[in-house]
C-alpha positions in Angstrom: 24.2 -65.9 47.5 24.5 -69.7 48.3 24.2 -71.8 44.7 22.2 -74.6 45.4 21.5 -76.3 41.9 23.7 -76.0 38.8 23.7 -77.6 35.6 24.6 -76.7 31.6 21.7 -74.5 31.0 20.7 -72.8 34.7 22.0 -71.7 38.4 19.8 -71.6 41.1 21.0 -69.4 44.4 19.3 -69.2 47.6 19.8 -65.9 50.4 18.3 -65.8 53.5 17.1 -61.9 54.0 15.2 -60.1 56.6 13.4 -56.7 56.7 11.4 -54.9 60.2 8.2 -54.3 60.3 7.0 -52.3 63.4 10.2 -53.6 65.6 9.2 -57.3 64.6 11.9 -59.1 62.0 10.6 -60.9 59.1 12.6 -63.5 57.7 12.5 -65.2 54.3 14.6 -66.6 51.7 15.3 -64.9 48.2 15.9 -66.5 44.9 17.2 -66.2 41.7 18.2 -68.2 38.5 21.0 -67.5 36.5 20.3 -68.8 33.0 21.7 -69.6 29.7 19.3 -67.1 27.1 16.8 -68.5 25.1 14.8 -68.2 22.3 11.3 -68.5 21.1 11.2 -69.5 17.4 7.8 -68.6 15.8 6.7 -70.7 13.0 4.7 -69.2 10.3 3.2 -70.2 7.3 0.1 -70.0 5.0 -1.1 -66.5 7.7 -0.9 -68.7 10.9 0.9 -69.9 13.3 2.4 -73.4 14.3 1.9 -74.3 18.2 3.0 -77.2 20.0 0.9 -79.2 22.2 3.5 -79.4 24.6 3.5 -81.7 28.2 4.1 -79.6 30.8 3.9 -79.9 34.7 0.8 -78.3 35.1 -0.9 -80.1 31.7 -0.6 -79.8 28.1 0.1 -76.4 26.9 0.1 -74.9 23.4 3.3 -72.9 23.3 5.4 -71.5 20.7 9.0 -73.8 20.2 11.3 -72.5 22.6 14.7 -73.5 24.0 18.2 -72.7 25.5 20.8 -70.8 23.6 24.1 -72.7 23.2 27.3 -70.5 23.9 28.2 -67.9 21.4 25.1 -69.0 19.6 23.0 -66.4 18.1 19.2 -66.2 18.4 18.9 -67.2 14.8 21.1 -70.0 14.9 19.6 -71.3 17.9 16.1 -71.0 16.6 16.6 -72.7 13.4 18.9 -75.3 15.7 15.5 -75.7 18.3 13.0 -75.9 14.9 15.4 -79.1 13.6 15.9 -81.0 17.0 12.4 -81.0 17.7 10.3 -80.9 14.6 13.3 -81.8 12.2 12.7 -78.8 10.3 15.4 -77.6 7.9 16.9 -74.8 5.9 15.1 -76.1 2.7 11.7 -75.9 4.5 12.7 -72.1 5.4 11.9 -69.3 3.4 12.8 -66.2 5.9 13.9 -66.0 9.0 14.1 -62.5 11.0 14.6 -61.3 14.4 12.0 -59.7 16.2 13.1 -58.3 19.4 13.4 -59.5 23.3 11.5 -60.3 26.1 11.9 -61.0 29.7 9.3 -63.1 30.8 10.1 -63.0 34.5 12.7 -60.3 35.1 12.4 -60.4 39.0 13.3 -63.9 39.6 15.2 -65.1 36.4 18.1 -63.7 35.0 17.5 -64.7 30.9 16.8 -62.9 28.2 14.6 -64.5 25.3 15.2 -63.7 21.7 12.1 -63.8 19.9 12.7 -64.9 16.3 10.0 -65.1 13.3 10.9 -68.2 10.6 8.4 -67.9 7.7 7.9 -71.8 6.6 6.7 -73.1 2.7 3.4 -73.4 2.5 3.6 -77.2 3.5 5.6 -79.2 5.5 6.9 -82.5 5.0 8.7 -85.0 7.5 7.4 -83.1 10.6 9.3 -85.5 13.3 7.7 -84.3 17.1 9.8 -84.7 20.4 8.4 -87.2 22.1 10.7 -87.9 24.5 10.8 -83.8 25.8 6.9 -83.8 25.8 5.8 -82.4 22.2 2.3 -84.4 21.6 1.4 -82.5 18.6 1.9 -79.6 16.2 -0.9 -77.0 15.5 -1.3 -74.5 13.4 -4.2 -71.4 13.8 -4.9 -68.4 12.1 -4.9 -65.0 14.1 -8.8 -65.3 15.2 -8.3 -68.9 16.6 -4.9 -67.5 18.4 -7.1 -64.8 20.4 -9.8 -67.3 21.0 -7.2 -69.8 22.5 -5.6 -67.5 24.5 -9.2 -65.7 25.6 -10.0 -69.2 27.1 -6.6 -69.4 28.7 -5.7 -72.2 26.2 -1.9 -70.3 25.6 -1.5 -69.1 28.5 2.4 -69.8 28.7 3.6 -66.6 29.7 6.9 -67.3 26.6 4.4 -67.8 24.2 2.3 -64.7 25.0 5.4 -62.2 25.4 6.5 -63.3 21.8 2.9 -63.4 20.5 2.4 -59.6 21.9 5.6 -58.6 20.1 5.4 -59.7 17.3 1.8 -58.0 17.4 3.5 -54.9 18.2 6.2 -54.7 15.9 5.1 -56.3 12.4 1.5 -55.1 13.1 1.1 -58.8 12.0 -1.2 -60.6 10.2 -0.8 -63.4 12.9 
């Protein structure tokens, strides 16, 4: 495979293949992306959820904090590192934070695996500062009947946000 981008979080590689279909050859050119893994950090507090309203190329999207794992970073670390750097959340607003399992959002195209993490928040929040510059408009937070609603009118429709949601649905039998 011929790399054709590369920087510090992801590798993009190109192949041209070909297969036969009744004695006629069918070309086209295969994919992939090596990248660093990545986490989805679900805040919770008060029995809901925090989403961002996050810019995104195909319009705003509510979607759970994500981001890159940094090397030898574990999905905890790099969850409570994401939920600092873009909402400047900190250890004193943290009262739990516990793994939830993995997800591979798109396993045919891009090699990641994303750690889904739960952080249970105080009740209230203070000195919320949103990420501006990487495209967070706005923070939200919905209880479990407004989550179905938003993603039943394809409002979360990020494909991150509904792998974790789904898990975490399936393994705490959640309240969320």
């Amino acid at each position: 495979m011929k790399k054709i981008l590369s920087n510090d979080y992801q590798k993009i590689f190109s192949e041209k293949r070909s297969f036969e279909v009744d004695g006629k050859i069918h070309e086209y050119e295969k994919i992939e992306i090596e990248a660093n893994d990545g986490v989805v950090a679900i805040l919770a507090s008060s029995g809901g959820l925090f989403f961002e309203d996050h810019k995104r190329i195909n319009g705003n999207s509510l979607e759970f904090l994500r981001g890159y794992l940094e090397k030898d970073e574990t999905p905890i670390a790099g969850a409570k590192r994401e939920s600092l750097e873009e909402l400047n959340i900190n250890e004193n607003d943290i009262v739990d934070c516990s793994f939830i399992g993995k997800v591979y959002p798109d396993n045919a195209f891009i090699k990641q695996t994303i750690y889904v993490v739960l952080i249970q928040l105080k009740s209230s929040i203070k000195d919320v500062k949103l990420q501006s510059n990487e495209g967070v408009d706005n923070l939200l937070w919905y209880d479990q009947q407004e989550i179905l609603e938003k993603i039943n009118h394809n409002k979360v429709s990020d494909s991150f946000t509904l792998c974790a949601y789904m898990l975490l649905l399936a393994k705490k039998q959640s309240k969320y």
